[in-house]
N, C-alpha and C positions, 0 to 999 in steps of 0.2 A: 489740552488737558495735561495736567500736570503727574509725573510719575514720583512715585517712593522710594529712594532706591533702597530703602529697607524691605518694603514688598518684593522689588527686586530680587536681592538675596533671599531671601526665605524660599522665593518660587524656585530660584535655580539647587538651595541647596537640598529642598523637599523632592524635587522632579532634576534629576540632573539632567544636564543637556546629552545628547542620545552621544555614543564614540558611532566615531568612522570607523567600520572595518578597514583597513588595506587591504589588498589581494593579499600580499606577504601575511597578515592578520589569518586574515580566512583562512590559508596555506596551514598556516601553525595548525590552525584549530581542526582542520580537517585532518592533517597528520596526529594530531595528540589522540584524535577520534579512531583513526586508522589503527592505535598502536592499543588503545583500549581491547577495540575489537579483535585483535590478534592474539591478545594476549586472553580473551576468553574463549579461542578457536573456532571462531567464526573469521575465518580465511579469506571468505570470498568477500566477504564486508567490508575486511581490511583492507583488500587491493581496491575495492571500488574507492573509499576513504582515501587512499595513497593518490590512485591517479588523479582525483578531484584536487588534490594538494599540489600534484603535478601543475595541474592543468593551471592554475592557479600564482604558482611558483615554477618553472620548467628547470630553472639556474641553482636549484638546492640541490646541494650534494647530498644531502641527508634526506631528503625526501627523495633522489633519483635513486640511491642505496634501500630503501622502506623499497620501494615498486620492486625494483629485481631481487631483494630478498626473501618476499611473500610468494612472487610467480614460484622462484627457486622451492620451494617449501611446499607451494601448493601442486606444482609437477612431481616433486619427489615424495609427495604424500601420493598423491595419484600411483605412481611405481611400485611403490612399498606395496600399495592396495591391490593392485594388477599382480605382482608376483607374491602377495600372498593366496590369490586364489587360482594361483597356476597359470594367470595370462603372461606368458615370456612376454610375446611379442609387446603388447600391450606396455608393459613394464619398460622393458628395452626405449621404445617411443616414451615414453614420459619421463625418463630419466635423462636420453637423448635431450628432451627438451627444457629440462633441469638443468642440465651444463649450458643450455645457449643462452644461461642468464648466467652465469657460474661458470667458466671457463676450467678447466686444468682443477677441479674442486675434486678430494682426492676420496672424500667420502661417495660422492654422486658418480664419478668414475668407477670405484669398486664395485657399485648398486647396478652400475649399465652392464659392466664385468660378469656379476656373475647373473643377470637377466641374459644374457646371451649366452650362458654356459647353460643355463636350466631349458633356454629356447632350446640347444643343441641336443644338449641329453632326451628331451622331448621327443625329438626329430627324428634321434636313435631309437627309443622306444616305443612309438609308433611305426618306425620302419622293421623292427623286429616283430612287432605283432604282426601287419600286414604279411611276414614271410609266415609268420606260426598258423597264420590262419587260413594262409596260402595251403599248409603243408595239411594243415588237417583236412581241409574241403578235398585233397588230393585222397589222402586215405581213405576218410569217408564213404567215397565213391569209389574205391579202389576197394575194400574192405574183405569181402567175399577173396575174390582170388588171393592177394596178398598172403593173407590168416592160412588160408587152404591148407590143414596138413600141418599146421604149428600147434602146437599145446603149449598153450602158456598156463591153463591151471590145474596139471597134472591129471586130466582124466583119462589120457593114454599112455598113464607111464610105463615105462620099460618097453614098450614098442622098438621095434625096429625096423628103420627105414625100410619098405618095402612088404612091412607085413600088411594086416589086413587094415590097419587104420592108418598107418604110412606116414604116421605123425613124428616130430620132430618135439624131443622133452627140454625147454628151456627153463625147468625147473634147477634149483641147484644140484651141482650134482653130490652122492654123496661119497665121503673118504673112500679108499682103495681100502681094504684087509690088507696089513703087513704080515709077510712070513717071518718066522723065527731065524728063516737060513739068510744066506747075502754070499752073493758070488765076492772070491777074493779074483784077485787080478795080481 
């Protein structure tokens, strides 16, 4: 049987013949995919998208740049999130692991900085309460004897040690009377 080559053409130019992806192809496409989703804050789409590009391409510097700049982004979104609801530790770790994609990076270094200054101040502040609350459980239970004999709101004022309520006035006290006269010397 005999062919057309006009039929020919018409078929390839109406149905074109399918393209080969290349790996390198695919690479592109899954990174340009990567960088969409990035850039509409879907993070974790992006690195999936990256590694696939990877995976695909391993030898692109620009795709091995896209992977450790999202991990970068997506640990240090993690930290920012941890130390803004109070978890140092948390923070500290996710920024820790922000720099092991980002070495010497001098914004993610301040973030670890002061995550372990807030972890500290914490550490102080929970160790001040546990003494506070050391101290109260003590009086508490102390409370009876301690008081015995004090007046703290002036219901025995003017007492004197030893009188019949033998209370102690830690009310303020009030001015002395000046006399008119003054010893010379």
């Amino acid at each position: 049987m005999l062919r057309d080559p006009a039929n020919d053409f018409r078929i390839f130019r109406n149905n074109p013949a399918p393209t080969i992806d290349t790996p390198a192809q695919q690479a592109t496409n899954a990174n340009n995919e990567g960088a969409v989703l990035e850039r509409q804050g879907n993070l974790e789409g992006a690195l999936q998208k990256y590694q696939q590009a990877l995976a695909l391409n391993p030898n692109s510097q620009v795709i091995q740049d896209n992977v450790r700049n999202i991990r970068t982004r997506i640990a240090n979104d993690r930290g920012l999130s941890a130390f803004n609801r109070g978890d140092f530790d948390a923070a500290a770790a996710a920024f820790r692991d922000a720099l092991s994609h980002k070495p010497g990076d001098a914004t993610l270094t301040e973030n670890l900085r002061q995550a372990e200054a807030g972890r500290e101040e914490g550490q102080r502040r929970a160790s001040m309460q546990q003494g506070l609350n050391r101290l109260a459980d003590i009086l508490n239970s102390t409370q009876p004897a301690v008081t015995s004999g004090l007046d703290f709101d002036g219901s025995s004022r003017g007492t004197i040690s030893g009188s019949s309520s033998g209370g102690l006035d830690f009310l303020p006290a009030e001015p002395a009377q000046q006399t008119g006269s003054r010893k010379r010397t």
